[in-house]
N, C-alpha and C positions, 0 to 999 in steps of 0.2 A: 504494500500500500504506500503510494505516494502524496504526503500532504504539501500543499504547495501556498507560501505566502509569499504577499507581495511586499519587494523590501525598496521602501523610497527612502531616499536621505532629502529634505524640504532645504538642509543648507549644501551651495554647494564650495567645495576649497581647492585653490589650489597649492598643492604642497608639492617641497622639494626634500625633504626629509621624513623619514620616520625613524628608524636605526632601535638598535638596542644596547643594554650594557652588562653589567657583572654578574656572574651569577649566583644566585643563593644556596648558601651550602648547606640550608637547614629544610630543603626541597627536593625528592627522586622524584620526579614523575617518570612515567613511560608512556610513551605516544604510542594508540594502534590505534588503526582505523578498520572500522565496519564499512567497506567500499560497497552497498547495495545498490549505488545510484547507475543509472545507464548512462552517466555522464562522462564524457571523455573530454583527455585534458589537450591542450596544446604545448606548443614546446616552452610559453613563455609560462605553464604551469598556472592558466586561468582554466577554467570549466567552458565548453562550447555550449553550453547550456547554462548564461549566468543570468536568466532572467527571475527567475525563481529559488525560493529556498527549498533545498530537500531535506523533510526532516529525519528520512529514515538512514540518509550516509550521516553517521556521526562519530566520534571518538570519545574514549574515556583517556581522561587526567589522572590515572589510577597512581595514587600516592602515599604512604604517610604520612597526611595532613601534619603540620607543622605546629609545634602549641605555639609558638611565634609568628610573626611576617619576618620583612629584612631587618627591619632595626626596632619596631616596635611590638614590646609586649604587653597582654591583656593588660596588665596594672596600668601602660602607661597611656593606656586610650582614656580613659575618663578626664583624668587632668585637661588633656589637650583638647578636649571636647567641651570641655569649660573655658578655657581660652577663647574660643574660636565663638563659641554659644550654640551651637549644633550641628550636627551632622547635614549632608556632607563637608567635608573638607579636606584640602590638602596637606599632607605632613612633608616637609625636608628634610632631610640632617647633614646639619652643617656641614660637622665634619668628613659626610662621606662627599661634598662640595669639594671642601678643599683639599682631601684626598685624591680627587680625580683631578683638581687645576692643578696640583705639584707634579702628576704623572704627564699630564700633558705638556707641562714646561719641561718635563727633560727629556722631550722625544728629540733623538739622535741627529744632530745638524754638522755640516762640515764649517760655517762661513756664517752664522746669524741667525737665529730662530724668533719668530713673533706667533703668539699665540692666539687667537680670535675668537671668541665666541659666537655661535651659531646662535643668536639671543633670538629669534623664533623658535626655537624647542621649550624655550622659559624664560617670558622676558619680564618678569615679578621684578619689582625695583629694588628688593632686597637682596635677591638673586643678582643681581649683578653688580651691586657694592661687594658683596664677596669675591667675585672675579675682578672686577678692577683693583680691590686689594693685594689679590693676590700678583699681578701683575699681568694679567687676560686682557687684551682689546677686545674690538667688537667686528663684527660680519653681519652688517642689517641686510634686510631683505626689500627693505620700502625704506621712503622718505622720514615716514611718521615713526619708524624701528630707529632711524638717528635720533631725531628727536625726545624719543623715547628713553634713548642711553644716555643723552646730555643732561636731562633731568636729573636721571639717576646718578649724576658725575664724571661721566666722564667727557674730555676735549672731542670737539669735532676733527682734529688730527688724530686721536684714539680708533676713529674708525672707518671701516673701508664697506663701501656700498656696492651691491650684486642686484640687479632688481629685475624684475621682469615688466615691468611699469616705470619708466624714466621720467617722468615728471617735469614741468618745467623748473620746478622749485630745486633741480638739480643744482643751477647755477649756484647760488646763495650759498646750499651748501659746501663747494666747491668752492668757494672766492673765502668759506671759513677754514678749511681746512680739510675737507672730506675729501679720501681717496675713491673714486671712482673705476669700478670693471665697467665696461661697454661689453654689452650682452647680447649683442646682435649687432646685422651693418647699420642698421638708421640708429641704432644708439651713436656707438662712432662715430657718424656722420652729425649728429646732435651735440656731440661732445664738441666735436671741431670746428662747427660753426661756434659757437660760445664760444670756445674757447680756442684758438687758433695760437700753433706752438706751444699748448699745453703736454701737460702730464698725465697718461690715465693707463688704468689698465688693460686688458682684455678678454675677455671668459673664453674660451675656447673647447665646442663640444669634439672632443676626439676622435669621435665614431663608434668608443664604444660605452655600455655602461653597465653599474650589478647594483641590485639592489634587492634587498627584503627577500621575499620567497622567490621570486623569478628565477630563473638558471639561465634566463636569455639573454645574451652581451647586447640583442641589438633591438628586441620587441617592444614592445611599449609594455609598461610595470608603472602601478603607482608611486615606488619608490627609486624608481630608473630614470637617472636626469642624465644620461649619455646616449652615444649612437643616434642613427636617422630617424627615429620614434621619440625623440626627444624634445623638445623649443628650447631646450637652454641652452645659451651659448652660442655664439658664431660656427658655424658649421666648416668641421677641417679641410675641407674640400676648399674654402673659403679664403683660408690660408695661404694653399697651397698652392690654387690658380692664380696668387699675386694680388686678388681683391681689396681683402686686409690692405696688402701694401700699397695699393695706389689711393686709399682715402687717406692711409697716415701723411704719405707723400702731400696729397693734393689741400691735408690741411696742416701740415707741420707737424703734427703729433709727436709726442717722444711718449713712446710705450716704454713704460718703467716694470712692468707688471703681467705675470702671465697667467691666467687663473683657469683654473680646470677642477669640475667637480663630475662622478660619475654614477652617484647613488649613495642612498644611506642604505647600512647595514652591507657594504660592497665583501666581493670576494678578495682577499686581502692578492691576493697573488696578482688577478685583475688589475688592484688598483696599484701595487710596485709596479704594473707594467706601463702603467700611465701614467706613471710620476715622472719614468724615465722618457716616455713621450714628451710630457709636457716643459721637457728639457730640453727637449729638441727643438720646439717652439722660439723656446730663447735663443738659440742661433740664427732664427731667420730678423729679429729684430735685437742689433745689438745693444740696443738703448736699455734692455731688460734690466734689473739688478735683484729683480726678486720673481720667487715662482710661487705663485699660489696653491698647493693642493687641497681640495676641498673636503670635508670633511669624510661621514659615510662608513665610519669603524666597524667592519663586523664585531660586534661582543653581542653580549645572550643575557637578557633578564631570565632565562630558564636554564638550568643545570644542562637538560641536555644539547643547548645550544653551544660552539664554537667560539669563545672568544677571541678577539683582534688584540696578539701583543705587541703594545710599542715598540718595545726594543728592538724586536725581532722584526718586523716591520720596515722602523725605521733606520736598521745600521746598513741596509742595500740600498735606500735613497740617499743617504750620507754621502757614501762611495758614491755612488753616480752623479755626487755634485761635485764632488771634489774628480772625477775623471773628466767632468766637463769644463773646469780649469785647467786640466791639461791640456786640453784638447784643445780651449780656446782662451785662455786667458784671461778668463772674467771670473771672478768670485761672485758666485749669486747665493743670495739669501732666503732660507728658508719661509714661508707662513703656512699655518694648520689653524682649519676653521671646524672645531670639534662641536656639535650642541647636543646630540643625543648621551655621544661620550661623556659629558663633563656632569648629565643632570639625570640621567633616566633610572639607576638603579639608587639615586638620592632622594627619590621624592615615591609614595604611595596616595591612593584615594583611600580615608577612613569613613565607611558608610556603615548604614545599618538596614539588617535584612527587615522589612517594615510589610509582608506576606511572603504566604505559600501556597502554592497553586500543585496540585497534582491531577494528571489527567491516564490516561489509561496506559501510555507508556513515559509518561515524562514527571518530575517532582519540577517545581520553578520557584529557585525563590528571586522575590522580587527587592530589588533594593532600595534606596531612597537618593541613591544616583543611576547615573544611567550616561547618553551618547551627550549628555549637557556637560558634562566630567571629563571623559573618557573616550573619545569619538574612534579612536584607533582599530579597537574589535570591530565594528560593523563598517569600519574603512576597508581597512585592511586584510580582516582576517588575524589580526595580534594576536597573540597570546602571553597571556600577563598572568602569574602569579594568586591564586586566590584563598586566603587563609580568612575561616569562620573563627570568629573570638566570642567566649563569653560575654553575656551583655553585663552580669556582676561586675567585669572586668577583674578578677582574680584568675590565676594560673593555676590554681587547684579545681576552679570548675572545667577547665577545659575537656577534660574527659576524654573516652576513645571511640565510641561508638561513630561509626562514618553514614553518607549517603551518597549517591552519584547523585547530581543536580546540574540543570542547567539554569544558568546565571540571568539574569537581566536585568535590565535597568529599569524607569521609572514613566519614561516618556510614554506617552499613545503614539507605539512607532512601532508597529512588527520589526521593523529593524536595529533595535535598540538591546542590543543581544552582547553578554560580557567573555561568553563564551562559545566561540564560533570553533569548528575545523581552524587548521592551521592556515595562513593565506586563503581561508575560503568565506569572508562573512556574509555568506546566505547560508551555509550549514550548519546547522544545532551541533555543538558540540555539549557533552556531559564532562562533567569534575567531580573526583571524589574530594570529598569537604568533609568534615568536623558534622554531625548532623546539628544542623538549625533549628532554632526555635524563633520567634520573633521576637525584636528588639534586639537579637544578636551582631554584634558587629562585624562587619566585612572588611577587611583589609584589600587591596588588590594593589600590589606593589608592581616595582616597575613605573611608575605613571611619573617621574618625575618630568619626562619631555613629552612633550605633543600631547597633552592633555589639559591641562591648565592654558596653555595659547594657544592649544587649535582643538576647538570644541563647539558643538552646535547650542553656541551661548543662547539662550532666554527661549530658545523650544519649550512650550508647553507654559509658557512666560517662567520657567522656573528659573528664579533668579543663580548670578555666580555666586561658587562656592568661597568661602571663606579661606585662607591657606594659613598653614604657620610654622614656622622654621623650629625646628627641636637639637636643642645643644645639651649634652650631658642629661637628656632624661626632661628637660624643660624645657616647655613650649614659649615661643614669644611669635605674637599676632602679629604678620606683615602684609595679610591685605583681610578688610573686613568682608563678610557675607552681603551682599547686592541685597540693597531694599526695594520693595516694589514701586516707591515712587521714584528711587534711583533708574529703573527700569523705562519710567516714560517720561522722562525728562524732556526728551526733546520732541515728544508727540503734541500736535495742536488740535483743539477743539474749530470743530467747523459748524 
């Protein structure tokens, strides 16, 4: 028997990242899957059949459920849920923050290293006074992500601009300080009328790209920003037939900057292979003095996932800068624009399971977040971590008795689902969980990127969640819970 729901998303986004990061060591699961569906895949590893959900392909999470999440235990959900004044909301830790910006400051350079933050994964203004402290720039995505980070303290020399929406309002901040990629030809061409004999970057799609579930270097993936299924970036081809070169030419440009990104959550071997392309890059403009590699780190919020290590990663792009001194005589400087990396296994959603629904093959418990939180699972297909906590919030109720369940969220959305198949969010996926009762709290770790900035905010008008940063066990409020008049501020009466 096949049940078949319709699954709309009413927002729509466009995104260049999703990625993942560390894995939890207090988490086995094992992934199998119940293939019943007559659906077949393609090679980029989507369904030919993605209009519908099937509920009867689905997988269990079969685990021993965790008496913890990542960093927080029963005892320390109450507190922080006082802070905040109610569920949901999002938790950080700091120090798993600044754990991950000291790793990323000593990935392996031959000649200068600058560090960037990917501030579209998490661009909370708390959240990025810790980066700036620590010594991280910025990598906006829009005009309004500068703006945004100068609030928060840091110079408009602090950061460097990738957009897919060039704005006139370019100028301004260009004439303050902003480095500038051009992201296509009429960007460049935009750039050089303004600015004539200027200084800017340039994105460069290589041809190929990895990202997330796909295996495809070249099909179109929602987390795949490389190759000809791509928009991002000047296409290499572009390069190559001398294009590039006759607009820098015909406006003076001095390209100081080479920028190449290929996908979040990339195959690491993929992406050394395009690092050392995008080195190549710099020989065709010798005004280069820096390469941009773009972010895209495979690591794993789940155990059984593959983590991307630095070191190892980065000591063959080292060599390959310093062989390109010999080669050519120019010392070029490193930048790495990390955002999944730096925040995704430092933040969780703390919610509570608020029903349950069981029907003839399925338990559901419903939570009191959902795709307003969390948009990743019914994007994506994600898979995040999900640990049931007593609502007591004590560690001795935790107990052992399990259930398989599948998760959801809160919205009136058939698609608003916490636990999909892997890469598949139109399939029901089941987790074994801690068995729930209501008022139980939900952990869902992992969430620290792409859920708090890219979420289908005010769906079902339910306002944003509140967040709050946890150091040593204590929570401090760095953004409050959205009021409902905050909500319609700027609606008028007609």
């Amino acid at each position: 028997q096949k049940i078949r729901m319709k699954f709309s998303l009413l927002v729509l986004l466009q995104v260049s990242l999703v990625g993942t990061t560390f894995a939890f060591n207090n988490i086995t699961p094992k992934i199998t899957h119940s293939l019943k569906s007559s659906n077949k895949h393609s090679s980029n590893g989507h369904s030919s059949n993605d209009s519908s959900m099937n509920l009867q392909r689905h997988s269990n999470l079969h685990a021993v459920p965790p008496s913890s999440s990542a960093f927080l235990n029963s005892q320390d959900i109450p507190p922080l849920e006082g802070v905040v004044g109610t569920t949901p909301f999002y938790a950080y830790s700091k120090e798993r923050l600044e754990e991950s910006a000291s790793q990323a400051l000593a990935f392996p350079n031959a000649y200068g290293l600058t560090v960037r933050y990917a501030m579209k994964a998490l661009p909370t203004r708390a959240v990025l006074q810790i980066f700036r402290k620590s010594g991280i720039k910025i990598d906006a995505s829009s005009v309004f992500e500068v703006e945004r980070a100068v609030m928060a303290g840091y110079e408009y020399s602090d950061i460097s601009l990738s957009t897919q929406e060039l704005g006139e309002e370019f100028k301004g901040l260009v004439e303050k300080g902003v480095k500038v990629n051009c992201c296509s030809l009429d960007q460049l061409r935009k750039f050089g009328s303004a600015f004539p004999g200027g200084k800017c970057g340039v994105r460069i799609n290589p041809g190929v790209g990895s990202g997330g579930f796909s295996k495809s270097t070249t099909g179109f993936s929602k987390t795949n920003v490389g190759g000809p299924s791509s928009s991002f970036g000047i296409w290499v081809g572009s390069v190559e037939d001398g294009t590039v070169g006759g607009i820098v030419e015909e406006y003076g440009i001095e390209v100081e900057r080479i920028h190449t990104h290929i996908g979040s959550g990339s195959d690491p071997e993929i992406w050394k292979q395009v690092a050392v392309k995008s080195l190549s890059f710099a020989e065709t403009f010798p005004t280069v003095t820096s390469v941009n590699l773009g972010g895209g780190y495979k690591v794993g919020r789940n155990p059984d996932e593959v983590s991307t290590d630095l070191q190892e990663i980065g000591e063959p792009v080292k060599q390959a800068f310093i062989d390109f001194k010999e080669k050519n005589g120019r010392e070029i400087k490193l930048e790495i624009e990390p955002g999944t990396f730096l925040v995704a296994n430092a933040g969780c959603v703390v919610s509570k399971v608020q029903d349950i629904v069981t029907t003839s093959e399925y338990t559901f418990l419903k939570l009191d977040c959902g795709m307003t939180d969390l948009l990743r699972p019914s994007l994506y297909g994600a898979i995040h971590p999900v640990t049931v906590l007593p609502s007591s919030g004590s560690q001795s109720d935790v107990g052992t008795e399990t259930e398989d369940a599948v998760v959801v969220g809160h919205c009136c959305e058939s698609g608003d689902l916490m636990t999909p198949l892997p890469g598949e969010p139109e399939s029901l996926g089941t987790r074994e969980v801690r068995k729930a009762s209501i008022g139980d709290y939900c952990v869902i770790d992992g969430s620290g990127a792409y859920c708090s900035g890219m979420s289908t905010k005010n769906y079902n008008s339910f306002p944003e969640a509140g967040e709050v940063l946890v150091e040593g066990g204590k929570g401090t409020l760095i953004r409050k819970r959205q009021r409902l008049e905050q909500m319609l501020v700027n609606e008028i009466d007609i």
